[in-house]
MISE-630665 format. One record per residue (C-alpha): residue number from 1; x, y, z. Coordinates in pm, 1 decimal. Example, Ala and Ser with C-alpha at 12.3 -4.5 7.8 and 13.67 -1.06 7.14 Angstrom:
2
   nr        c1        c2        c3
    1    1230.0    -450.0     780.0
    2    1367.0    -106.0     714.0
This chain:
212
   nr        c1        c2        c3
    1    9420.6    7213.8   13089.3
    2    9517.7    7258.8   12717.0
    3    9842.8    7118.2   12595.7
    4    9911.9    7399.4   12294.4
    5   10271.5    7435.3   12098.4
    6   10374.3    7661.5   11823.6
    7   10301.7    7372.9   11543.6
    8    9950.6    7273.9   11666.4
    9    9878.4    7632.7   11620.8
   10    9998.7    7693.5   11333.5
   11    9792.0    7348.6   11189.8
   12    9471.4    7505.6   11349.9
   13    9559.1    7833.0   11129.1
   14    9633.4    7629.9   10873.2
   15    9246.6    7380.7   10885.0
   16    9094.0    7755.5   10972.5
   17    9248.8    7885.1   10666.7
   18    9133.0    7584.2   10433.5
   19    8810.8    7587.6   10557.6
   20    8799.3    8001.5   10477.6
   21    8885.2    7919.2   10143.4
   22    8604.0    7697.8   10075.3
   23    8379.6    7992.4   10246.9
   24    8505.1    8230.9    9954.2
   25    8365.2    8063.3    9661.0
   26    7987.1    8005.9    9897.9
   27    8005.8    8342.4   10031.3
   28    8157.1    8540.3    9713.3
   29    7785.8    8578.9    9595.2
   30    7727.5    8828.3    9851.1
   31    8039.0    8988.5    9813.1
   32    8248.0    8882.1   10108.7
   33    8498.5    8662.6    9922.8
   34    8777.5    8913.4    9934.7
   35    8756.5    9001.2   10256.1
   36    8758.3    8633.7   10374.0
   37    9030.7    8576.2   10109.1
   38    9244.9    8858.4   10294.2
   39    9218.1    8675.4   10642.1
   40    9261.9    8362.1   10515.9
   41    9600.6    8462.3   10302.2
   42    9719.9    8685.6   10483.8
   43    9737.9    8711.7   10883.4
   44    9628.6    8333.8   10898.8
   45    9830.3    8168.8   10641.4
   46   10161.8    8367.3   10701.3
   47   10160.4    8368.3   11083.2
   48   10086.4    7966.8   11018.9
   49   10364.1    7922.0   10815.7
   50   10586.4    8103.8   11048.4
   51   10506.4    7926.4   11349.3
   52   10508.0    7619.1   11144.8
   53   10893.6    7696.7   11035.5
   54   11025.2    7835.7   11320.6
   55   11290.7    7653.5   11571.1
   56   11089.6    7428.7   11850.9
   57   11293.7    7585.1   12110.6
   58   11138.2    7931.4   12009.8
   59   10823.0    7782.6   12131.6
   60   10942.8    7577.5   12412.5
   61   10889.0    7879.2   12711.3
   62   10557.6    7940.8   12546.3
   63   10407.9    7632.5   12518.9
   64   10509.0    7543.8   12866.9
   65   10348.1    7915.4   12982.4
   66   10041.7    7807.1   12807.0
   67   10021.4    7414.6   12966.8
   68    9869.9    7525.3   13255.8
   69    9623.3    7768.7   13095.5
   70    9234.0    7769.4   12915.2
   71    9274.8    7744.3   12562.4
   72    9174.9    8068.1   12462.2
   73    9466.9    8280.4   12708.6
   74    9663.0    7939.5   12567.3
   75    9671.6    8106.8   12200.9
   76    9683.6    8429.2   12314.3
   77   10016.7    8346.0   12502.6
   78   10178.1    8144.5   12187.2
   79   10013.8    8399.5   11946.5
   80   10256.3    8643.9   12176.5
   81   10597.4    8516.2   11956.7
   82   10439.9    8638.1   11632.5
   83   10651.5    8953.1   11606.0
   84   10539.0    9256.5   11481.8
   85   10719.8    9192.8   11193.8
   86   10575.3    8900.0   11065.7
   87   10197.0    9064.8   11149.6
   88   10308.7    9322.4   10914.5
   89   10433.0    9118.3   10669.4
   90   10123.5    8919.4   10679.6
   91    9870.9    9219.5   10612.9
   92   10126.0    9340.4   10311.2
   93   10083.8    8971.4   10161.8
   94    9668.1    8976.6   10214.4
   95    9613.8    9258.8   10028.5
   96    9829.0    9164.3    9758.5
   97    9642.1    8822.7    9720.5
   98    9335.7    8978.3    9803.2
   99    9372.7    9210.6    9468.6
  100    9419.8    8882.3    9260.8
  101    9072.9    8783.0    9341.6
  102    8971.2    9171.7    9348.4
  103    9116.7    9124.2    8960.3
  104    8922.4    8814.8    8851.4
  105    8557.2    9009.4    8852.3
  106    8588.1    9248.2    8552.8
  107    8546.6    9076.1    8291.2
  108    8217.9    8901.4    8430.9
  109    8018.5    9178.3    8591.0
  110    7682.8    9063.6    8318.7
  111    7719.5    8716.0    8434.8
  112    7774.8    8797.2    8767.0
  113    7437.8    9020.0    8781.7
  114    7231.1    8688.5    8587.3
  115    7391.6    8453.5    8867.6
  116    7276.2    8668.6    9123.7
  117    7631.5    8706.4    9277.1
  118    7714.4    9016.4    9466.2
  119    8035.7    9101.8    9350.3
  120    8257.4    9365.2    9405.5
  121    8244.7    9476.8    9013.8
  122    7887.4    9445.9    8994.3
  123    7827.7    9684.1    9354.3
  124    8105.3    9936.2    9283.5
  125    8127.8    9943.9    8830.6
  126    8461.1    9924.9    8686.5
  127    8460.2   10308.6    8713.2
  128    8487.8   10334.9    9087.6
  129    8631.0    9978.3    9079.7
  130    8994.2   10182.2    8911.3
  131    8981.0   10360.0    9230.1
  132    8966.3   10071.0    9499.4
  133    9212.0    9898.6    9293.4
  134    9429.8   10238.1    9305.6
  135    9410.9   10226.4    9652.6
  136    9465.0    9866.6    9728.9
  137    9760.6    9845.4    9532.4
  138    9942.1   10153.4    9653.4
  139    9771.0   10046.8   10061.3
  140   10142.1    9779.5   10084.1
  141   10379.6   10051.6    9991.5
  142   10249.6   10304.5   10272.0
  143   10169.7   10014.1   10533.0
  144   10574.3    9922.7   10478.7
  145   10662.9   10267.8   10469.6
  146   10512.1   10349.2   10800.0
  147   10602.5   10004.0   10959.4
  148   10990.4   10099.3   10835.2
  149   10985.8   10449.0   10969.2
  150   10813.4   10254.3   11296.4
  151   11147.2   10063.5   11345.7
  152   10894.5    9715.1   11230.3
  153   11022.4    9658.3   10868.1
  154   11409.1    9688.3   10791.4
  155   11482.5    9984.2   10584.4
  156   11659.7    9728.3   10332.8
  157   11317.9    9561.2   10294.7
  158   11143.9    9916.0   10200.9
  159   11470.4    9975.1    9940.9
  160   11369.3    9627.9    9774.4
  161   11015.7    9682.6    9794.4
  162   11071.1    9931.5    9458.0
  163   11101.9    9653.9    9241.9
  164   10738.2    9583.1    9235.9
  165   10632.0    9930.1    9107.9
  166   10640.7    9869.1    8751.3
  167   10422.8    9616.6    8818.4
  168   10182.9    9779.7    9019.0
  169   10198.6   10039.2    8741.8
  170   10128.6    9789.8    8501.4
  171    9878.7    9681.2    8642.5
  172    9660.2   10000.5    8700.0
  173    9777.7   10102.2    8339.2
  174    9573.8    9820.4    8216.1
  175    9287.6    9829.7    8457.1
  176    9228.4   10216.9    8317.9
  177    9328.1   10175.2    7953.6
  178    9093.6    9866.3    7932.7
  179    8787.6    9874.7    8186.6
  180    8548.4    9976.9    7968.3
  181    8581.8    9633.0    7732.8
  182    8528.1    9261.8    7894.6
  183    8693.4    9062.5    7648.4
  184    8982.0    9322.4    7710.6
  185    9041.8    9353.4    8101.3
  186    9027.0    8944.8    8098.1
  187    9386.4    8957.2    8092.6
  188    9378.1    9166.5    8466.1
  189    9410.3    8899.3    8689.7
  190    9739.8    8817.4    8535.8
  191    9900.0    9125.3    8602.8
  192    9748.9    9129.5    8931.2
  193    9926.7    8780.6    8982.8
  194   10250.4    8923.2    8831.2
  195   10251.3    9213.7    9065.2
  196   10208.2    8973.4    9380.9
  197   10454.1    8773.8    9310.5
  198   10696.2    9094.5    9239.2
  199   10589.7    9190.9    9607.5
  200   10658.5    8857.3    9771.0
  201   10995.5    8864.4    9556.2
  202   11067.0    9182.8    9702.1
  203   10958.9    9121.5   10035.4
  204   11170.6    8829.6   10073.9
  205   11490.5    8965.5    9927.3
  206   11476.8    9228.9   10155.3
  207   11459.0    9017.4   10468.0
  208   11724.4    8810.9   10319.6
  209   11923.1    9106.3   10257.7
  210   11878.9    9253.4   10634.3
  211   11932.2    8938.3   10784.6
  212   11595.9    8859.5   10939.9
């Protein structure tokens, strides 16, 4: 029998999230760092910090549901109070950290292909590389606009969610004006950095706002 609760979970997340994080920088030479880094960040790290911060008597039926189980249907059963909410929220806040990384290749791609190291840059060119950035950076907007018109994400939270376009804009601005150049897209990873933090800003202020 496996004695499981909402915080022991959310510690295992947690340890499995650390330990992902030291995978990125081993595995980033054959280009799996961001996807790791999107795991790790996202569904693992929020739904950690969720179970980690919500009340003990949330848990309390759970954990007691789970006592008499294996471990595995154990997790599956306390992994059942992540709302769909939060699993939403936790994709939306992968991606954007997972485009921070995504941002820190440009400027390296030579060094990169003398190291060996698979990157993203080096596989895809900065050329193509405009595009997947394109993509990942509008992929939040459309994931909260579906989960909203789903009944998932408050409406108030979409509303909100506008503030972070400049940035975004900004930040694909520079990625296209400045691509071409190393010494010039440097700079990326800080608007990439900006632009998750105007998300999470966002994000939060809109739960706030709709009481969740």
């Amino acid at each position: 029998m496996y004695q499981v609760d909402g915080i022991k979970l959310a510690q295992c997340s947690l340890t499995t999230t650390a330990c992902l994080s030291v995978a990125i920088s081993r595995f980033s030479y054959k280009g799996l760092g961001e996807p790791l880094c999107f795991v790790a960040f996202g569904p693992l790290a929020t739904t950690a910090f969720y179970l980690a911060h919500s009340p003990t008597s949330a848990h309390a039926p759970l954990a007691a549901a789970a006592a008499s189980e294996t471990a595995t249907t154990a997790i599956r059963t306390l992994t059942a109070g992540i709302t769909s909410t939060v699993a939403v929220l936790s994709v939306l806040v992968g991606i954007t950290t997972t485009v921070i990384l995504f941002c820190s290749h440009w400027h390296q791609i030579q060094g990169d292909i003398k190291a060996g190291k698979m990157s993203p840059l080096v596989k895809l060119g900065t050329e193509r590389a405009c595009k997947v950035l394109a993509v990942a950076t509008a992929s939040p907007y459309l994931i909260a606009l579906a989960a909203a018109a789903a009944g998932v994400l408050p409406v108030t939270l979409l509303a909100c969610l506008t503030v972070s376009l400049q940035p975004a804009k900004q930040l694909l601005d520079f990625a296209d004006a400045n691509h071409m150049v190393p010494a010039a897209i440097a700079p990326l990873k800080k608007f990439g950095v900006k632009w998750h933090i105007a998300v999470g800003l966002s994000l939060t202020l809109g739960l706030f706002i709709s009481g969740h």
